[in-house]
N, C-alpha and C positions, 0 to 999 in steps of 0.2 A: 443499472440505471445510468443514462448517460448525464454529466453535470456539464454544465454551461463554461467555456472559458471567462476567467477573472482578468480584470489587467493588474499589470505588475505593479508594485509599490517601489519607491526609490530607495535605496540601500543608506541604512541608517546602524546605530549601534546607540544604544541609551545610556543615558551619563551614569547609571547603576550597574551596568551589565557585569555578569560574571565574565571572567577572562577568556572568553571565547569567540573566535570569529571566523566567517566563512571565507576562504580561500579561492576566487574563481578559476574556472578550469577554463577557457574556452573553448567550445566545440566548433566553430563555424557555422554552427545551423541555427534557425528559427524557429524551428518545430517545438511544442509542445511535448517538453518530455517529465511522462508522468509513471513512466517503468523504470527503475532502477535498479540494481544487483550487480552490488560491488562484490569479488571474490576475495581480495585482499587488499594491501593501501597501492598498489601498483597495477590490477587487474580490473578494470569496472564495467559492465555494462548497461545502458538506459533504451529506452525506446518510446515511441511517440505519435506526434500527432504525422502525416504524411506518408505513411507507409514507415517511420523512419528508427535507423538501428545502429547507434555507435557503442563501440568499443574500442577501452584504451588500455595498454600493458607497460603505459612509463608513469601513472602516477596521474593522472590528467594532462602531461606536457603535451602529448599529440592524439589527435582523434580518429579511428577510422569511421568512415561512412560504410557499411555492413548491411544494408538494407536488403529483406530480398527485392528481388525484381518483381516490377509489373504490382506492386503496392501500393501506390502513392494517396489511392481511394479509404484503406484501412487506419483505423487507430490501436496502434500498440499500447494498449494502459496496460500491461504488465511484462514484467521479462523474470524468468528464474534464470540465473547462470551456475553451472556446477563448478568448473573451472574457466581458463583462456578459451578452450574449444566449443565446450558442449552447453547451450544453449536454447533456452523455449522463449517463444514470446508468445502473447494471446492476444487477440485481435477484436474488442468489442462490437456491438450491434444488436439489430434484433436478424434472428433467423438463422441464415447462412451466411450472414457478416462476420457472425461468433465463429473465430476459426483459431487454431493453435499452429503452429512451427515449430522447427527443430533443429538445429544446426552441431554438427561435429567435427566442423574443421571451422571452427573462428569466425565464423557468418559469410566464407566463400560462397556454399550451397544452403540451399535451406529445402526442408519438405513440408508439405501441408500434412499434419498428422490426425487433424480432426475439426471437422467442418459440421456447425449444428443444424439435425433435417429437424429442428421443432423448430415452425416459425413464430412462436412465440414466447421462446427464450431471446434471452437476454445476458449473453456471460461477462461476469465484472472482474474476476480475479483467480487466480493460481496462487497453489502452495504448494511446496514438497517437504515430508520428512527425513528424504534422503533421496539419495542418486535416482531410485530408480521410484517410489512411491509419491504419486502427488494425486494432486485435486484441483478440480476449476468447479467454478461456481457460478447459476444462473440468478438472474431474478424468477421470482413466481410460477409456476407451470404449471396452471390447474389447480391455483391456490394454495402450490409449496414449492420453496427453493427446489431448481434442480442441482442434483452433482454428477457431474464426469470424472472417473479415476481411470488412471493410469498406475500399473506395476513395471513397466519396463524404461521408464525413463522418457514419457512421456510419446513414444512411439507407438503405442494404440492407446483408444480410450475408451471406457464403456461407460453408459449412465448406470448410477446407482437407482435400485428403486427407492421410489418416496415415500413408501410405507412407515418406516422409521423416522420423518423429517415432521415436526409439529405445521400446522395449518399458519399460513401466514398472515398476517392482520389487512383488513380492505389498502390500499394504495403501498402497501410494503415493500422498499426492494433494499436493495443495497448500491453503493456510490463507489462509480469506476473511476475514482476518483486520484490513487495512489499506488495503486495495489495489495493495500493492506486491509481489503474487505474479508478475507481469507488468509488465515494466519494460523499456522502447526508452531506445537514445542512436543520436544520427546518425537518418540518411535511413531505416538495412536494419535496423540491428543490434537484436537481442529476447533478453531472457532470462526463464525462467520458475523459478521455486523448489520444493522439494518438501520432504516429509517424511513419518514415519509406515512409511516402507519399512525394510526392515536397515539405509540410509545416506541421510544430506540428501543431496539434489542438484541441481545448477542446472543449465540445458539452455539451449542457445546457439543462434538461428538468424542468419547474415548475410543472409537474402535476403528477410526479410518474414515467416516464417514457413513456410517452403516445406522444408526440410528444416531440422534439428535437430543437435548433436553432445551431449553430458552429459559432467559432471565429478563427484567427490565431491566435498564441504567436509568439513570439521573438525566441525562442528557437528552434535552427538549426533540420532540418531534413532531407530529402531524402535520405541519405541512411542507409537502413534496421535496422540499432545502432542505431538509433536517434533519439531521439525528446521524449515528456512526459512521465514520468515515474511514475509521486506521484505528488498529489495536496492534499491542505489541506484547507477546509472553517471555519474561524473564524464563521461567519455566514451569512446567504445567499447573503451578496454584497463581502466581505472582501476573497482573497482569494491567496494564492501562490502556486505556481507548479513549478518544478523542475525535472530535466535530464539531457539532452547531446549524447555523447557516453561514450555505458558500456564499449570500447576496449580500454588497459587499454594504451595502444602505441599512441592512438589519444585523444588528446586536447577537452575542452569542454567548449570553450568559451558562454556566453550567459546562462548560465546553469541553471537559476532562472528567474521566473517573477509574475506577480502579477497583482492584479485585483482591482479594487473597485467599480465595478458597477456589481457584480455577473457572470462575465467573458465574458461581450459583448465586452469587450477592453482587451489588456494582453498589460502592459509594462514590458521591460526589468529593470532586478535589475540594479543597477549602479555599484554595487562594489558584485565580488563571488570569490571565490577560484578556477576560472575555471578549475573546475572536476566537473566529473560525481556526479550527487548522485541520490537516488533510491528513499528517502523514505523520510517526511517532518511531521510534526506536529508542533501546535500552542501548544505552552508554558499556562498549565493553570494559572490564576491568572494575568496573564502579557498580555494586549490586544496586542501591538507590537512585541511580543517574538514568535519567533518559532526555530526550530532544523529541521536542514536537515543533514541528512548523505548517507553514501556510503561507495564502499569498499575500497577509499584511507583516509578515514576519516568524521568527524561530525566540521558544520558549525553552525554558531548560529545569526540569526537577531535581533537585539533591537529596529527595524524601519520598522516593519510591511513587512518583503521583498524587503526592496528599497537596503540595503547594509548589506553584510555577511562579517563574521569573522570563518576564522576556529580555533575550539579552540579543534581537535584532532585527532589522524592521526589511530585508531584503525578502522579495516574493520568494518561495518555494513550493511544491506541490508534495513531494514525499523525500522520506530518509530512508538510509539501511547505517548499518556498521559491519564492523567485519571481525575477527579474530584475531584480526591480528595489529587491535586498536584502534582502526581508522573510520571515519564516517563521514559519506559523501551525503550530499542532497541536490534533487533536481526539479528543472518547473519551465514556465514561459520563457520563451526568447530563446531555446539552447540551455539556458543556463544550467548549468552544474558546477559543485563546489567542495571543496573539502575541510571538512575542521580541523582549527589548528587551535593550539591554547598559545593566547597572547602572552608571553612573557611581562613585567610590570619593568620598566625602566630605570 
């Protein structure tokens, strides 16, 4: 589902906020970057609105512009990176819009690896369990999600059948909104997000994508704004998702909820900054820590999803973190950024 651009809010930080603040990087570009996949605190890639694909290897000091050629028409709402070199990005639409890439030398070349002949898909997001195993994911095809997998790193891809996939609710899709409509932990386990239907809802497979179970959540839906945007799995029981509505006039009460049995149950958070947000990540190092942001600002849990704190009011569209500590977010205008913990004076 394609979602509407928001405009940016003005960069704030609230007289409460925990010690945390976002760091900008700048990219030089305008584009809308709503793909992100940082490899480590020095390695990150994003991609976006304009055909558009930077990557940087000092930390955000310098940017390259990486795009392939002859793109400018395409929207990149997702990029996976493996390392510096090896690289996918997904290219939303309806049709033969829905395309993937793949790059192995740093985004010198790029190949088109998969171009969708159903014209009435709609692809929102990728996942990989590892190097070589991932998943992209459609809205609705005949009244069920479709998925595309790949086993060799993203270099063929095949549709799964939808035998296995539960029947979707009338106006159901999911929101190309961050890239975290499609989200793996572990080897098997895949969940995928929804909204726009009578109820959000997030859909479970253990085996790769091969069969499916659904759950409700908390988090308001039926009309077309609404409902899952970005989940994030600590690991395969532990898990939060978050949304609302992206309209920036309508309230977004309920906007977080969470899991701990691998998302057969969804409870609502108890305490959120009712806003919208897009984009979530688990804090490395910190089992109870994650970041969820949006374009009125970035919230922060110390309680594994049960109650948030906003601690900053600058636009973002999605997060990642990385291993090795560090967590970038990106959104409107170029922008990207990196966390840093404020020191107290």
């Amino acid at each position: 589902m394609l979602i509407s651009a928001l405009p940016a809010s003005a960069e704030a930080t609230t007289p409460s906020a925990p010690p945390l603040t976002w760091e900008l990087k700048p990219t030089g570009v305008t584009a809308r970057l709503r793909g992100l996949a940082p490899v480590t605190r020095d390695v990150a890639w994003a991609s976006g609105t304009l055909g558009t694909v930077l990557r940087t290897h000092d930390g955000g000091r310098s940017w390259q512009n990486v795009s392939p050629p002859n793109a400018a028409d395409l929207q990149f709402r997702d990029i996976e990176a493996f390392d510096a070199r090896n690289a996918l990005i997904l290219s939303i639409g309806e049709g033969d819009a829905s395309r993937v890439y793949r790059t192995e030398d740093g985004g010198r070349t790029w190949s088109e690896t998969f171009r969708s002949d159903e014209p009435k898909s709609f692809y929102d997001c990728m996942g990989f369990f590892d190097r070589k195993h991932g998943l992209a994911m459609s809205d609705p095809v005949d009244g069920r999600f479709r998925v595309a997998s790949t086993d060799d790193g993203g270099r063929s891809w095949r549709v799964l059948p939808a035998g296995g996939m539960p029947d979707a609710l009338p106006g159901e899709a999911a929101f190309a909104a961050s890239g975290q409509c499609l989200v793996t932990s572990g080897g098997r386990d895949v969940w995928l997000s929804s909204g726009g239907g009578a109820r959000s809802r997030i859909f479970h497979s253990r085996d790769r994508g091969h069969t499916w179970t659904v759950a409700d959540t908390s988090i308001p839906a039926v009309e077309p704004t609404r409902g899952v945007f970005a989940m994030a799995f600590r690991d395969p029981r532990h898990g939060i998702a978050v949304g609302g509505d992206y309209r920036v006039d309508q309230p977004s009460p309920d906007a977080a909820a969470l899991t701990r049995d691998g998302g057969a149950t969804w409870q609502p958070a108890s305490t959120t900054s009712k806003e919208f947000r897009s984009g979530v990540a688990w804090l490395p190092g910190l089992p109870s820590a994650a970041i969820a942001v949006g374009p009125t600002g970035s919230d922060v849990t110390f309680s594994a999803g049960r109650s948030w704190q906003k601690f900053d009011a600058g636009s973002f569209d999605t997060v990642a973190c990385t291993t090795d500590l560090s967590c970038w977010a990106s959104g409107d205008q170029g922008r990207i950024a990196r966390l840093t913990l404020t020191r107290p004076s």
